[in-house]
C-alpha positions in Angstrom: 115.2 28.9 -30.7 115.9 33.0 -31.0 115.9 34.7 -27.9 114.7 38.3 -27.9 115.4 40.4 -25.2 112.2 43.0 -24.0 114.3 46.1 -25.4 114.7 44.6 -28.8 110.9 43.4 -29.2 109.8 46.9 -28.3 112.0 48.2 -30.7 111.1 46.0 -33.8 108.0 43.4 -33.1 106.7 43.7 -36.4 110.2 42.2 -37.4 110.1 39.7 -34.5 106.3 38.2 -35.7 107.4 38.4 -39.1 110.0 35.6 -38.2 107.9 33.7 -36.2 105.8 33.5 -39.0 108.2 32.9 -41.3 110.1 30.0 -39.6 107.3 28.5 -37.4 109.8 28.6 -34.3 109.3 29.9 -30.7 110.6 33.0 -30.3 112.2 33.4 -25.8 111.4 37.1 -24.8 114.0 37.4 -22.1 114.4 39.7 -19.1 117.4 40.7 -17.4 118.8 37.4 -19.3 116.0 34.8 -18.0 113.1 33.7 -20.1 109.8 35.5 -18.5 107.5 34.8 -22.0 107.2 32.8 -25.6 106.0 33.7 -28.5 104.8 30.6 -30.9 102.9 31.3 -34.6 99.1 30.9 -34.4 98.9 27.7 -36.3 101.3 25.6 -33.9 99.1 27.0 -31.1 96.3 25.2 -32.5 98.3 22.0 -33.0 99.2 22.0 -29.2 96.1 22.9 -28.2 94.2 19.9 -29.8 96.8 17.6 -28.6 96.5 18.2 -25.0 92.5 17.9 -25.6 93.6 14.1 -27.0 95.9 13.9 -24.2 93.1 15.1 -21.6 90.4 12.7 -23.1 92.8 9.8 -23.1 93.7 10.4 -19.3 90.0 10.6 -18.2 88.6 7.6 -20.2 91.5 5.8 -18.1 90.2 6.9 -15.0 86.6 6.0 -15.9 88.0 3.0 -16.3 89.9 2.6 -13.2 86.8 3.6 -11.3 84.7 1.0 -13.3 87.4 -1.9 -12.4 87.3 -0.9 -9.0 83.6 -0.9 -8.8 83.6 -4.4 -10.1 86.3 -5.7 -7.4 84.0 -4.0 -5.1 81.0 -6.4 -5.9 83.1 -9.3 -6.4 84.5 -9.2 -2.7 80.7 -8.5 -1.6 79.1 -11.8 -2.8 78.6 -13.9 -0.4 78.8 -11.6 2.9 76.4 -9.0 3.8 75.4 -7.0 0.3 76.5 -3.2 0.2 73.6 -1.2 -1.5 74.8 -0.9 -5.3 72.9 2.5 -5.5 75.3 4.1 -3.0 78.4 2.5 -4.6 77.3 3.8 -8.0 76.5 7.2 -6.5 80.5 7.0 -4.4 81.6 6.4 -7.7 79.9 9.1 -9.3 81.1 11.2 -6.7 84.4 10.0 -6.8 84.3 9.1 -2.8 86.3 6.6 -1.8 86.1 4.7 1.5 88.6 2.5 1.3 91.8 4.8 0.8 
């Protein structure tokens, strides 16, 4: 990865994007020798940003999941004994209350 300090990008940006472009690598913009910024080209931008939306979507259907499971356990321990209303369990889960952590 090129690093670019703040002086140099001022001074020649145009010749900075060019390479981005041209390479499709990051590009650091450091100050006083530490990294403060990074510069990517627009189309890997729009490859990261549609795999975190995969990533996001995968880790939410696992927790709708996780609360479904839970809700099933939930009725499972309840046969038998005294019946917990299954509109307020559906509504906790909705609501993502928990009482039993």
């Amino acid at each position: 990865m090129r690093m670019v300090s703040i002086t140099e990008m001022r001074r020649s940006a145009k010749a900075v994007l060019d390479d981005i472009i041209r390479t499709k690598k990051p590009v650091a913009i450091l100050q006083r020798s530490k990294p403060v910024a990074y510069i990517i080209d627009a189309e890997s931008y729009v490859k990261l940003q549609s795999n975190n939306k995969e990533v996001n979507m995968v880790e939410s259907r696992k927790k709708s999941l996780e609360k479904i499971l839970q809700l099933k356990d939930r009725a499972k321990q309840n046969t038998g004994a005294q019946q917990e209303d299954s509109v307020q369990m559906i509504r906790d889960l909705r609501e993502d209350v928990s009482r039993y952590e």
